[in-house]
TORZAKOL-268623 format. One record per residue (C-alpha): residue in three letters; z, x, y. Coordinates in steps of 0.05 Angstrom, whole numbers, padded with zeros to 5 digits, always signed. Each point is the difference from the previous one (the first is absolute). Layout:
% residues N
ALAZXY ...
% end
This chain:
% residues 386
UNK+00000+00000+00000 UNK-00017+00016+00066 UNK+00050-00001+00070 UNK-00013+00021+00066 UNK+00066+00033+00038 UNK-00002+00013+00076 UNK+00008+00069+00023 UNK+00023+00014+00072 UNK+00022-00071+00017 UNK-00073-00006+00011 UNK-00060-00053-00016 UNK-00045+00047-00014 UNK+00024+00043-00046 UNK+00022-00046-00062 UNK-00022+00039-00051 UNK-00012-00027-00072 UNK+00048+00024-00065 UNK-00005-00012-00066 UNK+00054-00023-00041 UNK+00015-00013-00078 UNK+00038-00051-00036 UNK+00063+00033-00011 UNK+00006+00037+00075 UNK+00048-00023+00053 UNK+00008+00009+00065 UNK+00056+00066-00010 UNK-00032+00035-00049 UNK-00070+00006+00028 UNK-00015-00034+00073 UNK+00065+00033+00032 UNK-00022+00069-00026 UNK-00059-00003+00049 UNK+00036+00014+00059 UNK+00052+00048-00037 UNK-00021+00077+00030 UNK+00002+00037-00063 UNK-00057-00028-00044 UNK-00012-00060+00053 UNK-00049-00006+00041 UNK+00049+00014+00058 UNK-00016+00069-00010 UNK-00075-00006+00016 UNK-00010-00060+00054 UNK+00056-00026+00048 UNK+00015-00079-00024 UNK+00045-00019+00042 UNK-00015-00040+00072 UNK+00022+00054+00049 UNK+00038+00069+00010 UNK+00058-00046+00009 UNK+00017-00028-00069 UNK+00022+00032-00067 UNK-00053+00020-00045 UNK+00026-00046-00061 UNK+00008-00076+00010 UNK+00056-00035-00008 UNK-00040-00069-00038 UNK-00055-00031-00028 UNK-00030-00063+00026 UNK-00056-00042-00017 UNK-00036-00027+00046 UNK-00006-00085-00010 UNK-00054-00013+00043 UNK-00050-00049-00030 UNK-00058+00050+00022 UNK-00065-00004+00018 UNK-00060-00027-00053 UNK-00071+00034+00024 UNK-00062-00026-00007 UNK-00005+00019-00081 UNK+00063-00017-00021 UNK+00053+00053+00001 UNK+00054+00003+00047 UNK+00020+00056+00049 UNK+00061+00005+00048 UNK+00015-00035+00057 UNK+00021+00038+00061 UNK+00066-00039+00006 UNK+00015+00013-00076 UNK+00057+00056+00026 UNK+00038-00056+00039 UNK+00072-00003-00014 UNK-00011-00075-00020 UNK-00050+00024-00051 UNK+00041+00056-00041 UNK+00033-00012-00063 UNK+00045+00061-00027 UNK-00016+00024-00059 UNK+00045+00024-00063 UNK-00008+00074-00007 UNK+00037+00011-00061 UNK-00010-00038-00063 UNK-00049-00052+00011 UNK-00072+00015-00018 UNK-00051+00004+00049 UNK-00048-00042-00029 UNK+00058-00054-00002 UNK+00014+00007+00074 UNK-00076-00001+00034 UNK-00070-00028-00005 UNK-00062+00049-00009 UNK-00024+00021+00061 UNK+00071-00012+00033 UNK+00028+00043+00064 UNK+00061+00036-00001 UNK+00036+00018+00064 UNK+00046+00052+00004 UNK+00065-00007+00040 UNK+00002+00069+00043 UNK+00074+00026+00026 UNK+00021+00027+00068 UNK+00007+00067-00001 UNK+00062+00009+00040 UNK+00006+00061+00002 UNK-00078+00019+00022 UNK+00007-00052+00057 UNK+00072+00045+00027 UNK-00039+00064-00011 UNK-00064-00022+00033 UNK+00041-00033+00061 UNK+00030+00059+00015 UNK-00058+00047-00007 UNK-00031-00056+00055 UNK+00069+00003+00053 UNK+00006+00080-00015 UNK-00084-00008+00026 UNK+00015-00039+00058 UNK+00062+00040+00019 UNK-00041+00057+00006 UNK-00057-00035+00043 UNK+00060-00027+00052 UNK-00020+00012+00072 UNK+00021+00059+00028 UNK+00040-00038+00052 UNK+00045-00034-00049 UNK+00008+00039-00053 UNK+00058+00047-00023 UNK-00047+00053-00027 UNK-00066+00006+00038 UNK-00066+00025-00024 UNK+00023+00008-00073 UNK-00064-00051-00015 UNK-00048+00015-00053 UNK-00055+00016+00045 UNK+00040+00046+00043 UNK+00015+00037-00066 UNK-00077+00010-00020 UNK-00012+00018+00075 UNK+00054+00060+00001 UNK-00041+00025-00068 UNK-00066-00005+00023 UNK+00027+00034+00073 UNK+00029+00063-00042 UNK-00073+00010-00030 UNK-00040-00015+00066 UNK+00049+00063+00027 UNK-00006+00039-00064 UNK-00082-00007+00006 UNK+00003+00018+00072 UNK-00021-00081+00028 UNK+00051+00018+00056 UNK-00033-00069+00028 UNK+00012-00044-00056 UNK+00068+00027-00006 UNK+00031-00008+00065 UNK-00034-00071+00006 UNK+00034-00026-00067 UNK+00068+00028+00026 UNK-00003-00040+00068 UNK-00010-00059-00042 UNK+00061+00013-00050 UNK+00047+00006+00059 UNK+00051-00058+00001 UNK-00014-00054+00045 UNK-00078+00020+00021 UNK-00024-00060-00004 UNK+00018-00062+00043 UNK+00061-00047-00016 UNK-00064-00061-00011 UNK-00043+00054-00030 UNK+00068+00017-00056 UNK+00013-00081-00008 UNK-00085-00009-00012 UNK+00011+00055-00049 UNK+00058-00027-00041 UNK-00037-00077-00002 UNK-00056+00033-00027 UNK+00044+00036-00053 UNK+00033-00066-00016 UNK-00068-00034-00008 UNK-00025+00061-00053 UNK+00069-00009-00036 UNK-00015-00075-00006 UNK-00068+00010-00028 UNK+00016+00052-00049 UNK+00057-00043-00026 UNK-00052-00069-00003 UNK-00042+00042-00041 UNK+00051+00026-00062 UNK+00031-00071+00011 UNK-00060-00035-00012 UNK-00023+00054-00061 UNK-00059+00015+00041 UNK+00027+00074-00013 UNK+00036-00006-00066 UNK+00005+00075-00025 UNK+00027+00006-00076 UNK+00056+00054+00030 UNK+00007+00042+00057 UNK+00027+00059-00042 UNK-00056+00047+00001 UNK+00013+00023-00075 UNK+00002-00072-00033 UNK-00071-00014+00040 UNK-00025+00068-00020 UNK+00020-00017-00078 UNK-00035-00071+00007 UNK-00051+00035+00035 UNK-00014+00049-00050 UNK-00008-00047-00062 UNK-00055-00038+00030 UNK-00031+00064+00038 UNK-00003+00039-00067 UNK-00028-00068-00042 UNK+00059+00002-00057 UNK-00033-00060-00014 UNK+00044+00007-00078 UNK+00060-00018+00047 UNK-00028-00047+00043 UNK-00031-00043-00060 UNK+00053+00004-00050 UNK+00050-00028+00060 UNK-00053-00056+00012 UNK-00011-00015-00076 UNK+00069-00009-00014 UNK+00013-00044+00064 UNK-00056-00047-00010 UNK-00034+00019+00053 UNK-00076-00030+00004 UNK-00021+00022+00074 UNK-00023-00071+00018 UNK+00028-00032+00069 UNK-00009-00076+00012 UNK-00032-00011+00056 UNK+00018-00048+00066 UNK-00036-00063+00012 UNK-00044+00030+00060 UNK-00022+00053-00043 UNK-00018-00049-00057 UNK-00035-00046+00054 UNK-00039+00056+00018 UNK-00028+00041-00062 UNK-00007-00075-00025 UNK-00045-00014+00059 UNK-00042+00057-00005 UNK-00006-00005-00083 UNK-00015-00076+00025 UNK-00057+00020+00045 UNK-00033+00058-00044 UNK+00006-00046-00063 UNK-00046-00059+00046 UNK-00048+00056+00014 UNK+00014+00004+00075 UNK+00033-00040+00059 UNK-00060-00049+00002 UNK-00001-00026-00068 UNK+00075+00002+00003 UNK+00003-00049+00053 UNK-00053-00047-00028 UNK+00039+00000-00066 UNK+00072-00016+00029 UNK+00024+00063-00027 UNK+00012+00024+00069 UNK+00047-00054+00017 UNK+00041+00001-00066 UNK+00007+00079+00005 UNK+00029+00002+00066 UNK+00053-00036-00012 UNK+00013+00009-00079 UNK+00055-00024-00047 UNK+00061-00044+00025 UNK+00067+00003+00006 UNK+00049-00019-00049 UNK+00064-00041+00014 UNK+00077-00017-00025 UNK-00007-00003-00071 UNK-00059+00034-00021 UNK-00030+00062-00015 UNK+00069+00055-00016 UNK+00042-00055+00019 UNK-00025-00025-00063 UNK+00066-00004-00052 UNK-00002+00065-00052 UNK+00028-00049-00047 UNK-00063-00047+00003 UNK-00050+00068-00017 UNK-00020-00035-00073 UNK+00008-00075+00019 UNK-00028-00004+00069 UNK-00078-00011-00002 UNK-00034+00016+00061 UNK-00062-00034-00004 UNK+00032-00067-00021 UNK+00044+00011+00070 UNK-00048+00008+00048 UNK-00039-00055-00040 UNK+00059-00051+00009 UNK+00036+00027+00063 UNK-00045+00048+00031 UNK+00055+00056+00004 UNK-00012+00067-00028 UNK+00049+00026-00048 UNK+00008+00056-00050 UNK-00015-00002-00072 UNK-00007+00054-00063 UNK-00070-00048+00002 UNK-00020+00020+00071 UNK+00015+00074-00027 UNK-00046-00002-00054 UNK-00062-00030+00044 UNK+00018+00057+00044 UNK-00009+00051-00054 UNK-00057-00038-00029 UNK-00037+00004+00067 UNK+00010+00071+00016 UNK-00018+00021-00071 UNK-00071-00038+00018 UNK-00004+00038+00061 UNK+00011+00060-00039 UNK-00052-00020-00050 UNK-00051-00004+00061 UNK+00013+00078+00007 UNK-00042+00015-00066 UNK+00043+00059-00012 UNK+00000+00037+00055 UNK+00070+00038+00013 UNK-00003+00004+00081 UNK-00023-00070+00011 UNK+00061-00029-00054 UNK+00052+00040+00037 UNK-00021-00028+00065 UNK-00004-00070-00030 UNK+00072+00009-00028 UNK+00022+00037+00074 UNK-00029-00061+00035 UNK+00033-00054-00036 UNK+00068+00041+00005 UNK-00010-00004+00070 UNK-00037-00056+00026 UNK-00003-00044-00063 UNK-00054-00032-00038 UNK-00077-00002+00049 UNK-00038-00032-00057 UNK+00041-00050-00037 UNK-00017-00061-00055 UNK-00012-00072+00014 UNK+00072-00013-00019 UNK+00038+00049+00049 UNK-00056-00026+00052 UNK+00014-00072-00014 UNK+00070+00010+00007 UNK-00007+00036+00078 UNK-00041-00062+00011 UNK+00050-00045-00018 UNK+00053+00039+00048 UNK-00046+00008+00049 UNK-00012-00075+00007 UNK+00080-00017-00014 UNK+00017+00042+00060 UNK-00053-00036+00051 UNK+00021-00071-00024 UNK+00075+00027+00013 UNK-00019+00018+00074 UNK-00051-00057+00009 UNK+00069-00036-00013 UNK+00038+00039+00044 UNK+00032-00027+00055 UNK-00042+00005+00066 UNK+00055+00046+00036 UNK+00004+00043-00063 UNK-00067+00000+00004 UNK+00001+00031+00078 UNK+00056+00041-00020 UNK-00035+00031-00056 UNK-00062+00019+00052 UNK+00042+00023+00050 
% end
C-alpha cells in the first residue's frame, strides 16, 4: 500500500511511501525522520530552522479530497486544517488498519526552544552592536566598523595611504549625523526583520549550521555513495513520487487536454477545452477519506454514487483503479521509459485516461454537485462568487 506524508509542513512536498501489512507507524514511518539511518540525515523535513528535527505525532489528514477529471482523488489545500486532522496510533496498530491508499499523513513538528533563545540572542547581540553611536554604551563596536579596521590595516600595509585614512575618518565614533545614526539603525532593524521572515517561513531552511554535519551530508551526495543513499530509501519505503496540488493538476491536465485534441482549435470545437479548465470536483463531508475504514469490503462505490451521488471509498473502487492503470500500462507495448512515466504520472496526478466506469462515476459527481448549487440558496450562491 501506498501513503503520501508531508515533509516541511508543506503542500508540495507530500511524498509517497510504501507500506506492508504488518508495518506500523513506530517501526517504519517514525524512522524517516530519525538522523542515523533516516532521511534526516540527507534532506531537512521539518517546516523551519525553528522546530526539532523529529515530530512529536502522526496525523491523518480527513479531508474528503479532491476527485479529478478520471477518477482518483488528490488533496485539498485545506486538508492540513486543524478541523481536518485525526491522530494517529504510532505504536501497535497497523498501518493498513489506520489509513486509506493514497491517504496524507501530517506530521506534528515541535518548537525548538532552545533554537528560538539561541537565535534571539544572536539577533539583540546584532542589534546591540549596530546601536547609534549617540546612545550606545560601546560605540563603533558594529560589524562593519570591524571589517573596515581590517581592510584599513591592508590599505596601509599596501601603501593606499588614501583608502586608509578615508576608512579611519569613517570608523571614528559619532561621524555621521544623529538622523544619519537613527536612518542607519531602522535600516538594520528592517535587514534583521527580513532575514528572520525568511528562516521563519523555511524559505532558507539549512539541514544545520555546523559546518562539519553539512560537510558530512554534503559529502555522501557529492561523492554518489549511492549504496548508502538507496539501502536508506529501500528500507524506508521510499518511492520518490510527490502528489501534486490541484493548480498543478489543472494545468499539466490542460495541456495533456489540448495536445490529446490535436490543438487549441479542435479542442474548443470538441468541448474539451471547457471541461479541462476547470477539471474534477470537489468532494464534501462524508466522502472520499472521510469514507469509514471499517466499510473498505462492504461499501460499494458505484452503487453510492448510483443511489446518492456521493463518492465514497471501496476495496471495489481500488481494484478499477488498478485495472485502469494496468490498461494504460498495456498501451506502453513494453517500453520501460514510457511505463515508468505512466506509473510516475498516476502517483502524482492520478489516472489521464480512465474506463467508462471511473468516467461514469466523475459524471455522476459532477452533475450531483451542480444540482447541489443550482439548489443553493441565492445568498450562498453570491457568497460563493464573491
Amino acid at each position: 500500500m501506498e501513503i503520501y506524508i508531508r515533509f516541511n509542513d508543506d503542500c508540495e512536498n507530500d511524498y509517497a511511501f510504501q507500506v506492508s501489512k504488518e508495518d506500523t507507524f513506530q517501526s517504519k514511518t517514525m524512522k524517516i525522520f530519525e538522523e542515523t539511518g533516516g532521511l534526516s540525515h540527507y534532506m531537512v523535513l521539518k517546516p523551519s530552522i525553528f522546530y526539532k528535527d523529529r515530530p512529536i505525532a502522526l496525523y491523518k489528514s480527513m479531508h474528503p479530497g479532491f476527485l479529478t477529471e478520471n477518477g482518483c482523488v488528490i488533496f485539498h489545500y485545506d486538508a492540513d486544517k486543524k478541523e481536518y486532522l485525526e491522530k494517529l496510533d504510532l505504536t501497535d496498530k497497523k498501518i493498513i488498519d489506520q489509513l486509506w491508499p493514497g491517504q496524507l499523513v501530517v506530521p506534528k513538528w515541535e518548537v525548538n526552544r532552545k533554537t528560538v533563545i539561541i537565535y534571539i540572542l544572536t539577533i539583540l547581540a546584532w542589534l546591540y552592536t549596530d546601536l547609534p553611536d549617540v546612545i550606545s554604551p560601546t560605540p563603533g563596536i558594529c560589524l562593519t566598523n570591524q571589517v573596515s579596521k581590517r581592510i584599513m590595516v591592508l590599505a596601509y600595509k599596501f601603501n593606499y595611504v588614501g583608502v586608509a585614512n578615508k576608512l579611519k575618518e569613517e570608523i571614528q565614533v559619532n561621524s555621521a549625523g544623529v538622523i544619519a545614526q537613527w536612518l542607519f539603525f531602522l535600516l538594520h532593524i528592517l535587514k534583521v526583520l527580513i532575514v528572520t521572515s525568511i528562516f521563519y517561513t523555511g524559505m532558507a531552511n539549512p539541514i544545520s549550521f555546523n559546518p562539519f554535519k553539512f560537510y558530512s551530508t554534503r559529502s555522501i551526495v557529492v561523492t554518489k555513495n549511492k549504496a548508502t543513499i538507496k539501502d536508506t530509501l529501500r528500507d524506508l519505503g521510499w518511492i520518490g513520487a510527490k502528489r501534486a496540488t490541484y493548480d498543478d493538476y489543472r494545468d499539466t491536465y490542460y495541456k495533456y487536454a489540448i495536445d490529446k485534441a490535436g490543438g487549441m482549435v479542435p479542442a474548443y470545437k470538441s468541448g474539451a477545452m471547457k471541461s479541462a479548465a476547470s477539471p474534477g470536483v470537489a468532494l464534501t463531508n462524508g466522502e472520499g477519506f472521510q469514507t469509514p475504514l471499517d466499510k473498505r469490503f462492504t461499501e460499494s462505490t458505484f452503487k453510492t454514487m448510483e443511489k446518492s451521488g456521493k463518492f465514497v471509498l471501496s476495496e471495489e473502487y481500488f481494484i478499477q483503479l488498478e485495472k485502469d492503470l494496468k490498461e494504460n500500462i498495456k498501451k506502453c507495448d513494453g517500453v520501460i521509459p514510457n511505463i515508468n512515466a505512466e506509473i510516475r504520472r498516476f502517483r502524482r496526478y492520478g489516472l489521464f485516461e480512465c474506463s467508462e466506469e471511473l468516467s461514469h462515476l466523475v459524471e455522476l459527481r459532477k452533475k450531483a454537485a451542480a444540482d447541489a448549487e443550482a439548489a443553493a440558496p441565492t445568498d450562498a450562491k453570491e457568497k460563493k462568487n464573491q
